[in-house]
C-alpha positions as CSV (number, residue, x, y, z in Angstrom):
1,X,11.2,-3.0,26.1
2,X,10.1,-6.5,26.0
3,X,12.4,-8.5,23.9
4,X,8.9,-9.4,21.6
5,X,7.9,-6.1,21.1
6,X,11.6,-5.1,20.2
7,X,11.5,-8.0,17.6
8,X,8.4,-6.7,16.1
9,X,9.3,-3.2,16.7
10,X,12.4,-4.5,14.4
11,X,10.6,-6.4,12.1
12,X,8.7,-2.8,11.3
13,X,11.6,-1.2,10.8
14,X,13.3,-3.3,8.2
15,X,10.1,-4.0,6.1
16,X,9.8,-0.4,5.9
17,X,13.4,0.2,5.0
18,X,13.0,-2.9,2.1
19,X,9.6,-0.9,0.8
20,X,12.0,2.8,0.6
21,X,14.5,0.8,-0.9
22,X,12.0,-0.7,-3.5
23,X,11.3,2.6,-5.5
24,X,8.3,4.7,-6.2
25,X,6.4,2.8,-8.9
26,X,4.2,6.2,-9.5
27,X,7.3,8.2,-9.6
28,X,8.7,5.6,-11.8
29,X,5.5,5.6,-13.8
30,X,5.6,9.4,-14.8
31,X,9.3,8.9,-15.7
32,X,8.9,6.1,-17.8
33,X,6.7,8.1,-19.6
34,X,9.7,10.2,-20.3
35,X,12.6,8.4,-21.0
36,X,11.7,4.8,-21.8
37,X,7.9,4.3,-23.3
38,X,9.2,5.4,-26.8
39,X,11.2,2.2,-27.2
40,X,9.6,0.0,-24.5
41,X,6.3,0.8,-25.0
42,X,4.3,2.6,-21.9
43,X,4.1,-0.3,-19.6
44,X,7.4,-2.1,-20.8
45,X,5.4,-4.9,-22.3
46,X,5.4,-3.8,-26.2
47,X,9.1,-2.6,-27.2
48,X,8.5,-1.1,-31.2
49,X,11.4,-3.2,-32.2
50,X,12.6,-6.8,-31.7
51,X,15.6,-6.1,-30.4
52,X,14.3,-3.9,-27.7
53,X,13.5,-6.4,-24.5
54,X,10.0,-6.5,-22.7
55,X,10.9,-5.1,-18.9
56,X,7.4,-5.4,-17.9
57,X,7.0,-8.4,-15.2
58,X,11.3,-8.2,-14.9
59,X,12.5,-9.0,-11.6
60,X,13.4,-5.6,-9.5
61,X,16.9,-6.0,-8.7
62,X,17.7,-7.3,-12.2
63,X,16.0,-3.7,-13.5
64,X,18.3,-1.9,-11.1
65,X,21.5,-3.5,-12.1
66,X,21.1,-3.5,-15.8
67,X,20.2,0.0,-15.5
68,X,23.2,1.2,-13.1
69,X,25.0,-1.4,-15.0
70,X,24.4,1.1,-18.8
71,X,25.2,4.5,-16.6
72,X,28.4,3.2,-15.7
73,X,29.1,1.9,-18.9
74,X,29.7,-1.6,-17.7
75,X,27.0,-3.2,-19.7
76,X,27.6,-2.1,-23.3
77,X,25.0,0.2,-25.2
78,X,25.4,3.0,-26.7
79,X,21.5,4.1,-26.8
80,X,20.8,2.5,-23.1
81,X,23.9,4.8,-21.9
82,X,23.0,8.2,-23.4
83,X,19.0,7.4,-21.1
84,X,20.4,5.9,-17.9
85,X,23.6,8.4,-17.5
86,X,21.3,10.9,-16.2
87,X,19.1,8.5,-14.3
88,X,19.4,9.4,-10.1
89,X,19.9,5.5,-7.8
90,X,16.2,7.0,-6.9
91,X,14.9,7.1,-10.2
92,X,16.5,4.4,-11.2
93,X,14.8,2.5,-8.2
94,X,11.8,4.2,-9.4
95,X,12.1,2.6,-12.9
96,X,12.4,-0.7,-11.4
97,X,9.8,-0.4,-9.2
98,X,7.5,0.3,-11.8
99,X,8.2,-1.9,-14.6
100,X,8.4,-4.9,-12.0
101,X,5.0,-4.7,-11.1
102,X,3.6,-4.7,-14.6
103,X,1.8,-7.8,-16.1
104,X,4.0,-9.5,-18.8
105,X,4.2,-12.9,-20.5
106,X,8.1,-13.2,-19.3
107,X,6.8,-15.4,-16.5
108,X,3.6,-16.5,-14.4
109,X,1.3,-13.8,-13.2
110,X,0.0,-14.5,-9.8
């Protein structure tokens, strides 16, 4: 193989790995729908109480480790531990995936 197609034959392969390792933002959607729209609101962009934080727009690997952060117990919650303890690293991914691409004022929508 030439050494440019191997570097584009690369390329390929690690953009595709990145997009598996990104989650399933429709898989995340339906399980959202489940476990977290009741106190985050459907998208993640209306929590019903203040204390509850807006996780539409929030950076994907910061959604990942805050939630594998509560099912370990690292990060502190009592309420966030008993909905991410049964949470898969997929669904969790999943989650992520999903909430990240939702529209939020947490930052500057492109």
């Amino acid at each position: 193989m030439r050494p440019v197609a191997l570097a584009f034959a690369l390329l390929a392969f690690s953009l595709s790995t990145a997009a598996e390792a990104m989650g399933n933002a429709e898989n995340g959607k339906a399980k959202a729908a489940q476990v977290c729209a009741a106190c985050h609101g459907p998208d993640g962009a209306k929590p019903t109480a203040p204390d509850q934080p807006i996780l539409a727009g929030q950076h994907y690997d910061y959604l990942v480790r805050a939630l594998s952060d509560y099912k370990t117990g690292k990060r502190a919650n009592p309420v966030m531990k008993v909905f991410a303890s049964p949470l898969s690293k997929q669904e969790i991914e999943d989650l992520a995936a999903w909430f990240a691409r939702q529209k939020s004022n947490l930052h500057f929508q492109r």
